[in-house]
C-alpha positions in Angstrom: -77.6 -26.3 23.7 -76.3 -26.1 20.4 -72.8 -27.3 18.9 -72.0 -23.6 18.6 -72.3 -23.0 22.1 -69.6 -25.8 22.7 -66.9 -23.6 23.8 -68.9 -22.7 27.0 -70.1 -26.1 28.2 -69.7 -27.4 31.1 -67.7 -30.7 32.2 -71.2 -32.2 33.5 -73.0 -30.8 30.1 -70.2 -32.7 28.1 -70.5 -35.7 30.1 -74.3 -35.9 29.5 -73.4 -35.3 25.6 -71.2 -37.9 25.7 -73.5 -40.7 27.1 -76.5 -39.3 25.1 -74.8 -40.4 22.1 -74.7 -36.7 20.6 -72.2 -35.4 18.2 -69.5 -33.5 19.9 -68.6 -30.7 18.4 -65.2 -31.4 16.8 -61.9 -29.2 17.5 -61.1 -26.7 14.9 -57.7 -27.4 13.4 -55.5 -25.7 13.9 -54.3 -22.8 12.1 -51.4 -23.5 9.7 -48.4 -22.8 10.6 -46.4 -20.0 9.2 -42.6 -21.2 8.4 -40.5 -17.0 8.0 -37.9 -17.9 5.7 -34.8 -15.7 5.8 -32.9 -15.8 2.8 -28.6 -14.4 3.6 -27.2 -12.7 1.3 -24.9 -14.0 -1.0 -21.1 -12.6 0.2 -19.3 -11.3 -2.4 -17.1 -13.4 -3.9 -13.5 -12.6 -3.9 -12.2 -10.5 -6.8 -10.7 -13.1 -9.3 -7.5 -12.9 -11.6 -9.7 -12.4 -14.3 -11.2 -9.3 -12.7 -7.9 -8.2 -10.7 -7.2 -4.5 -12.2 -3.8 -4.5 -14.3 -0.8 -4.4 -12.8 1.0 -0.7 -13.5 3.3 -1.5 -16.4 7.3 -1.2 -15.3 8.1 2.1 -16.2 12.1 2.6 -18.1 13.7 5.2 -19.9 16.4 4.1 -22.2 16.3 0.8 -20.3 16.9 2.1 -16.7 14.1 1.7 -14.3 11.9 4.8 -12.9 9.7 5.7 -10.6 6.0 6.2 -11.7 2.6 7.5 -10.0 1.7 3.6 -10.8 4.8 2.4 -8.5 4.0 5.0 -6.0 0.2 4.0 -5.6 1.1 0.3 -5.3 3.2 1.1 -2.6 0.6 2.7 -0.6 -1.4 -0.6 -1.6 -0.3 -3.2 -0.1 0.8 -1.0 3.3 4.3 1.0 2.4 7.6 0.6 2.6 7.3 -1.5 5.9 5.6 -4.4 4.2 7.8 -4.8 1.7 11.3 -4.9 4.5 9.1 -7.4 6.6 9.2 -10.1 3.1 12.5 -9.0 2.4 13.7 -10.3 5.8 12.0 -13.5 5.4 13.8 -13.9 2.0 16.8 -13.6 4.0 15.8 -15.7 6.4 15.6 -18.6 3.3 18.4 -17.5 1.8 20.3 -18.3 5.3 19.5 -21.8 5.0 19.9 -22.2 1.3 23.0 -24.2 0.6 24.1 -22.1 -2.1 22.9 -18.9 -1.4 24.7 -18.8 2.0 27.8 -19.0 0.6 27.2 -15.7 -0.9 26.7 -14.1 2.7 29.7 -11.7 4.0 27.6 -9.3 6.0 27.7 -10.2 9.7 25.0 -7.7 11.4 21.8 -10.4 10.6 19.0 -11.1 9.0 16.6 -7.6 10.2 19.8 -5.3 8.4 20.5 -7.3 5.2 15.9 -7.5 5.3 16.5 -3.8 5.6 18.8 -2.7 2.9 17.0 -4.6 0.3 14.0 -3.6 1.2 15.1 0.1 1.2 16.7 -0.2 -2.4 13.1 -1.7 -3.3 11.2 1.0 -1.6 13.2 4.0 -3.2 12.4 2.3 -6.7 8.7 1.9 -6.3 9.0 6.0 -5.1 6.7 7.8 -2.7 8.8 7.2 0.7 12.0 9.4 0.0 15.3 7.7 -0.6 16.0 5.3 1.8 18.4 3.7 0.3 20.5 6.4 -1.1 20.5 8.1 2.1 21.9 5.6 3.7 24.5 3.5 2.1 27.6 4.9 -0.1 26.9 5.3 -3.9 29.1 2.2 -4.8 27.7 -0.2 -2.3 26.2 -2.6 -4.3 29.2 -3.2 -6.6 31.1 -3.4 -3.4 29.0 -6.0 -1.7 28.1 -7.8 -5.2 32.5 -8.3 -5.1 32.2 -9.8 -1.6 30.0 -12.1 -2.5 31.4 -13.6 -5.6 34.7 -13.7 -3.8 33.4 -14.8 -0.3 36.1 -17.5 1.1 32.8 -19.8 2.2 32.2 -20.6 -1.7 34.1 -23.6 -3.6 37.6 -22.7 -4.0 36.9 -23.5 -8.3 33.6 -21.2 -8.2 35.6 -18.1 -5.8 34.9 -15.2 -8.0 32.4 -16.5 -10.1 29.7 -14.1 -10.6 25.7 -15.0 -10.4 25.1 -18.0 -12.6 21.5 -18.9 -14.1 21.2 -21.4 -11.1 21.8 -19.0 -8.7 19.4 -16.7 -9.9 17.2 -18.5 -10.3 17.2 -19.9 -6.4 17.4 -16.6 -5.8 14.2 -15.6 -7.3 12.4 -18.9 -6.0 13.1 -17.7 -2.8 12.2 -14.3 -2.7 9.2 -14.7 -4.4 8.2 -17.7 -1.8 9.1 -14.9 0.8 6.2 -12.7 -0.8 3.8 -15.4 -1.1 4.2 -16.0 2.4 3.3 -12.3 2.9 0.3 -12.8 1.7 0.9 -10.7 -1.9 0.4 -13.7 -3.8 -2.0 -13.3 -7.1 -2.3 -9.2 -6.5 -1.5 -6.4 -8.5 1.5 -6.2 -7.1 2.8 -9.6 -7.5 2.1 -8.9 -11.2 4.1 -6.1 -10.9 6.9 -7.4 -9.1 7.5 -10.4 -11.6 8.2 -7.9 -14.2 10.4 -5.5 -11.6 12.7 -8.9 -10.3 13.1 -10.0 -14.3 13.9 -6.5 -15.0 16.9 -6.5 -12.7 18.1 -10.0 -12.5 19.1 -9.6 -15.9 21.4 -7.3 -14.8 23.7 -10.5 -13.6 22.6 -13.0 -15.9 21.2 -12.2 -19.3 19.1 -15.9 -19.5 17.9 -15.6 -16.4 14.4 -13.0 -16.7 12.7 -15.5 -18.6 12.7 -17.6 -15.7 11.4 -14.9 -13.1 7.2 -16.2 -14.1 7.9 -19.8 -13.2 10.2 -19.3 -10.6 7.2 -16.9 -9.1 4.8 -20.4 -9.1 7.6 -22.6 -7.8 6.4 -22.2 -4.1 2.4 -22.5 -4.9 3.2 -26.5 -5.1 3.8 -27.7 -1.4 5.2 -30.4 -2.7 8.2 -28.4 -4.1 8.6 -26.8 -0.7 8.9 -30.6 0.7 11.5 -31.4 -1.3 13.7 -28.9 -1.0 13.5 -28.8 2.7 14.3 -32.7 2.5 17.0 -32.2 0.5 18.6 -29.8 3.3 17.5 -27.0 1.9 18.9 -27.8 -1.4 17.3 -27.1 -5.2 18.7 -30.6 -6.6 16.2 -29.5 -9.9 18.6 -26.6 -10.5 21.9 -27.7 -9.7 24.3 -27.9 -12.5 22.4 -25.0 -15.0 25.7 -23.1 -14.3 28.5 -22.8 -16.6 32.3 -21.6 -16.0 32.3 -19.7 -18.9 29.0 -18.0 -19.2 29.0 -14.7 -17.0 32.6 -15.1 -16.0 
């Protein structure tokens, strides 16, 4: 029987090949085998500063803020008015604790309301969501409460009536924008545009004090900033002292 036939022998016809001395008919190797590779997509990376669409520009008429279709849009961005109360109320939340900032508190119905009101006044001046803060709070309010706080009886007896120096702007500012970091609107379009909205307006109450508003905006990105001040009681030892008696009097 020949090799060819070897896939049909026997065990007694390969036994007697065996001890004849015969070739046996080798075993075909076996077929290679076939590795599938499956090659994953690449995710997209995340859209980077570089390629971050511009912020809308901060929109004034004869130096007085105004609402624009920019304002309104960025708004409806980052989830309305809602988003923006919930970081206002965990600005407050810091500015509780801040050892210079809550000296400036007068308002005794907590955290949520004063979260509320500023986050109303912000709301109304990004447009799109009515007038929250107008239809709720009398036309002189902010002078009124801005009075209370400079002459709130917890502040230093020598500083009662001051009104906002650079340093307490500037905390100010540190805060709040920690507050939006921590809302996760860090590094978008509208932290670009909120940078230029806060230095707009702080220099309402202290003319030095916008040029401040980019770093102040990076002070929480360095934990080890964060550290310190909470070691220090919740104290910004770095900024202490920029005040003057007779600047802003």
């Amino acid at each position: 029987m020949g090799a060819s036939a070897s896939a049909s022998l026997t065990e007694d016809e390969r036994t007697a090949i065996l001890q004849s001395g015969a070739n046996y008919p080798s075993v075909p190797p076996a077929p290679p085998q076939t590795t599938t590779v499956v090659v994953k997509e690449k995710p997209a990376e995340p859209e980077s500063d570089t390629a971050r669409k511009p912020a809308p520009k901060l929109h004034t008429i004869a130096g007085k803020h105004t609402v624009s279709d920019g304002t309104v849009q960025l708004l409806q961005e980052i989830g309305g008015g809602d988003v923006v109360r919930q970081f206002c109320t965990r600005f407050y939340e810091h500015a509780y604790r801040d050892t210079v900032l809550q000296k400036f508190q007068f308002m005794t119905d907590g955290i949520p309301a004063h979260g509320k009101r500023l986050g109303d006044w912000i709301v109304e001046k990004m447009g799109g969501e009515g007038q929250p803060w107008t239809t709720t709070r009398p036309a002189d309010s902010r002078q009124r409460s801005h009075h209370s706080a400079w002459n709130n009886p917890k502040r230093e007896p020598e500083k009662r009536g001051w009104h906002f120096k650079l340093d307490d702007c500037v905390i100010w500012m540190r805060l709040n924008f920690w507050a939006v970091r921590e809302q996760g609107l860090a590094n978008t379009r509208f932290w670009d545009w909120y940078i230029m909205f806060i230095g707009h307006f702080i220099g309402v109450y202290e003319r030095r004090a916008p040029r401040y508003a980019p770093v102040s905006a990076e002070w929480s990105a360095n934990q080890d900033n964060l550290d310190q001040y909470m070691k220090a009681a919740y104290t910004m030892k770095d900024v202490a002292g920029w005040s003057h008696p007779q600047a802003g009097q």
